[in-house]
C-alpha positions as CSV (number, residue, x, y, z in Angstrom):
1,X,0.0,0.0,0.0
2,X,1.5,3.4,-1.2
3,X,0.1,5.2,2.3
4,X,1.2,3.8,5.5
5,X,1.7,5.4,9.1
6,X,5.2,5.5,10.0
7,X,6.5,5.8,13.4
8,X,6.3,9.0,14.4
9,X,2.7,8.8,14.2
10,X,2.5,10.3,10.3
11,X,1.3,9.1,7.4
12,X,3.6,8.8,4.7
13,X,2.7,8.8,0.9
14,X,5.0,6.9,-1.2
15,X,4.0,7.0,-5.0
16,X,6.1,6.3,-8.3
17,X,3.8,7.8,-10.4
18,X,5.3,6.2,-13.6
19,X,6.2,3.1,-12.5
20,X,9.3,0.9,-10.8
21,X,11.7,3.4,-12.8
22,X,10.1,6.5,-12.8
23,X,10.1,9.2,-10.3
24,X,9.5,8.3,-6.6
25,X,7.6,10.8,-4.8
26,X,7.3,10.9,-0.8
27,X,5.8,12.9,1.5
28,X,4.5,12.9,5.1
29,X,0.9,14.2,6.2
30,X,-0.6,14.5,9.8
31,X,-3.6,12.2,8.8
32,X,-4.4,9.6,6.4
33,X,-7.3,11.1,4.5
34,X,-4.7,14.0,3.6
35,X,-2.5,11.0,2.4
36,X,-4.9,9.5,0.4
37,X,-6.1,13.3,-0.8
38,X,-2.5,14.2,-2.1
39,X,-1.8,10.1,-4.0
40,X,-5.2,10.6,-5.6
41,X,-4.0,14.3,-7.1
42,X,-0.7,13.0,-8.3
43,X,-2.1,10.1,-10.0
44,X,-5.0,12.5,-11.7
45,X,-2.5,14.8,-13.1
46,X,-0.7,12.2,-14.2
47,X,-3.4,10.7,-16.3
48,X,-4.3,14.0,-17.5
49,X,-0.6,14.6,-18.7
50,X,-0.9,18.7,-18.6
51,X,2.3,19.0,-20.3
52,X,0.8,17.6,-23.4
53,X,-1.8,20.4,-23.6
54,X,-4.6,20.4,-25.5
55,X,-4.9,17.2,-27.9
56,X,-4.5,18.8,-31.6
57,X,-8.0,18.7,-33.2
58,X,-7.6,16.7,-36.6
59,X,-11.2,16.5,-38.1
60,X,-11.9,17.8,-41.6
61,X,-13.7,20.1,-42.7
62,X,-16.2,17.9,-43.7
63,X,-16.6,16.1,-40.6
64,X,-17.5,19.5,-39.5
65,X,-20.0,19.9,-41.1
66,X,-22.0,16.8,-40.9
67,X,-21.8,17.5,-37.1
68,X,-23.1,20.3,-37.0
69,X,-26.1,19.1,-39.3
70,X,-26.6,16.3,-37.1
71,X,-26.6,18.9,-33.9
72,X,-28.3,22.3,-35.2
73,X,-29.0,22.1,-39.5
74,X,-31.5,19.4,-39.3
75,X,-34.0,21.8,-37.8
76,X,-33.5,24.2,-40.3
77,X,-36.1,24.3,-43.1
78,X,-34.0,24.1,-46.1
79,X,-31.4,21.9,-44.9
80,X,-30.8,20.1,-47.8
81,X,-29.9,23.1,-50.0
82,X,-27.4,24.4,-47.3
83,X,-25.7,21.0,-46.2
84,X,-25.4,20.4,-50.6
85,X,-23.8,24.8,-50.9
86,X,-21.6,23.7,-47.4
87,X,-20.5,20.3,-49.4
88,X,-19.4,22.4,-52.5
89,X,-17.7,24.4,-50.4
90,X,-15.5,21.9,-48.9
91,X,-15.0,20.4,-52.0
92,X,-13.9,23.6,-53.4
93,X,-11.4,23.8,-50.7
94,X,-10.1,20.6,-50.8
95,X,-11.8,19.4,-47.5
96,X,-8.6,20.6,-45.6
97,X,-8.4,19.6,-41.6
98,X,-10.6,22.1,-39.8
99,X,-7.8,23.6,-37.3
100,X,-5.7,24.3,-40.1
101,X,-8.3,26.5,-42.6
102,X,-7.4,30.1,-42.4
103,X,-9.0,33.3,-43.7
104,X,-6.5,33.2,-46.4
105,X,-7.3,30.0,-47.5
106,X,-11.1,31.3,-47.9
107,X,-9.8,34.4,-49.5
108,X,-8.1,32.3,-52.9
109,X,-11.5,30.1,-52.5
110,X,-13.2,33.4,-52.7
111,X,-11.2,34.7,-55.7
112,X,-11.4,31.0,-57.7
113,X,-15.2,31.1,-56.8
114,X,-15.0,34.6,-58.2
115,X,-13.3,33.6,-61.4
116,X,-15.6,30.8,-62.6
117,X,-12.2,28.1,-61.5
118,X,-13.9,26.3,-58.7
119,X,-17.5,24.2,-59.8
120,X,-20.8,25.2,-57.8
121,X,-23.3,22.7,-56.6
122,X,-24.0,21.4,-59.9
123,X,-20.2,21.3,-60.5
124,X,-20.2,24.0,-63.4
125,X,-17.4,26.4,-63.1
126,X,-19.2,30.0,-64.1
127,X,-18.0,33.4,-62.8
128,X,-20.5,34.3,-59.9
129,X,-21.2,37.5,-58.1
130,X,-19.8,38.8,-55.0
131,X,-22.6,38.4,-53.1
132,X,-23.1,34.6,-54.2
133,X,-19.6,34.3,-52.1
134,X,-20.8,36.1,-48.9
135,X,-23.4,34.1,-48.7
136,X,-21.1,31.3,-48.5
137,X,-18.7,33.0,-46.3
138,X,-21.4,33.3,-43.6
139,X,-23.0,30.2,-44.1
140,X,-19.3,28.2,-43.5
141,X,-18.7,31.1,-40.7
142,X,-22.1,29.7,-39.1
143,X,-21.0,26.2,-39.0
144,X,-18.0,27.3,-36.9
145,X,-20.0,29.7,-34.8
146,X,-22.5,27.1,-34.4
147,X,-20.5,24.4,-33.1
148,X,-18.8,27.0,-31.4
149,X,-21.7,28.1,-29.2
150,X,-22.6,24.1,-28.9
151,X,-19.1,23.3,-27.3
152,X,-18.0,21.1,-30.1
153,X,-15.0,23.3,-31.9
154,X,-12.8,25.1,-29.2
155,X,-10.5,27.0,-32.0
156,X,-11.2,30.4,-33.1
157,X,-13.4,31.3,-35.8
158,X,-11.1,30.8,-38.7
159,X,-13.5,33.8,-41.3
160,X,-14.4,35.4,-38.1
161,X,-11.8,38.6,-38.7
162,X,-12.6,38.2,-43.0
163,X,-14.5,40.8,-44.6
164,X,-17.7,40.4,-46.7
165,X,-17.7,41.9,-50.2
166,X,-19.0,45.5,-50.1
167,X,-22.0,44.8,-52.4
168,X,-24.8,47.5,-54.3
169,X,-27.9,48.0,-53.2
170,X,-28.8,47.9,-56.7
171,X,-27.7,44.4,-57.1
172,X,-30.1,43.1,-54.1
173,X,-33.2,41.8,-55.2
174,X,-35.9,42.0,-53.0
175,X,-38.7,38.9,-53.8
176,X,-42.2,40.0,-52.4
């Protein structure tokens, strides 16, 4: 047993945490439940292993976004039209790991989108407006945000600081 009373009338806790040739540790306490207490804490921290940080998150993008379908988009009322636009999008940027996208990454999607080089949802490749691409910039933002506000993506925002397209009042239709 790693805490026994010793002589003196202490308790001594004798722990090596990492096995027979790992670290010992020692140390004496005025009762038992103290004892106990402190072999408990070491052998926690060790299983947490708090030098390790953080475990690096490596789901794709696209795993991404069937979670957050499966946790918020199913009640939406179109959610077959967004999860197929959130799909091309992916696609369109390779499906990179999710930790890894950065506004700049978005920003050449953006400018292929922009060009008629990356397909749509049908998979043609056709020059599209700027406001076709903020639309898409918030709904992949949203995804984030989403999971964000769910506790399922602990990173930052990755579009959060990217700015929309400034787009003409002229070119939003209003449908009645």
């Amino acid at each position: 047993m790693t805490v026994r009373k010793i002589e003196s009338g202490e308790w001594l806790c004798d722990i090596r945490p990492n096995g027979v040739n790992g670290k010992r540790i020692r140390k004496k306490f005025a009762t038992k439940g103290e004892a106990l207490y402190y072999e408990k804490y070491i052998l926690g921290e060790m299983e947490n292993k708090p030098w390790l940080g953080e475990k690096q998150d490596n789901r794709r993008l696209s795993d991404l976004i069937n979670q957050w379908h499966d946790l918020y988009g199913r009640t939406l009322t179109d959610v077959d039209r967004m999860m197929s636009k959130l799909k091309a999008i992916c696609a369109g940027l390779g499906d990179p790991i999710a930790s890894q996208l950065t506004a700049s990454d978005f920003s050449l999607y953006r400018e292929g989108r922009l060009k008629g080089e990356i397909p749509d949802v049908n998979g043609r490749c056709m020059e599209i407006k700027p406001i076709t691409v903020n639309h898409e910039q918030r709904n992949l933002s949203a995804v984030f945000g989403t999971l964000k506000k769910l506790g399922h993506w602990s990173l930052p925002n990755p579009l959060a600081g990217l700015p929309t397209f400034r787009v003409d009042e002229s070119m939003v239709t209003i449908f009645i």
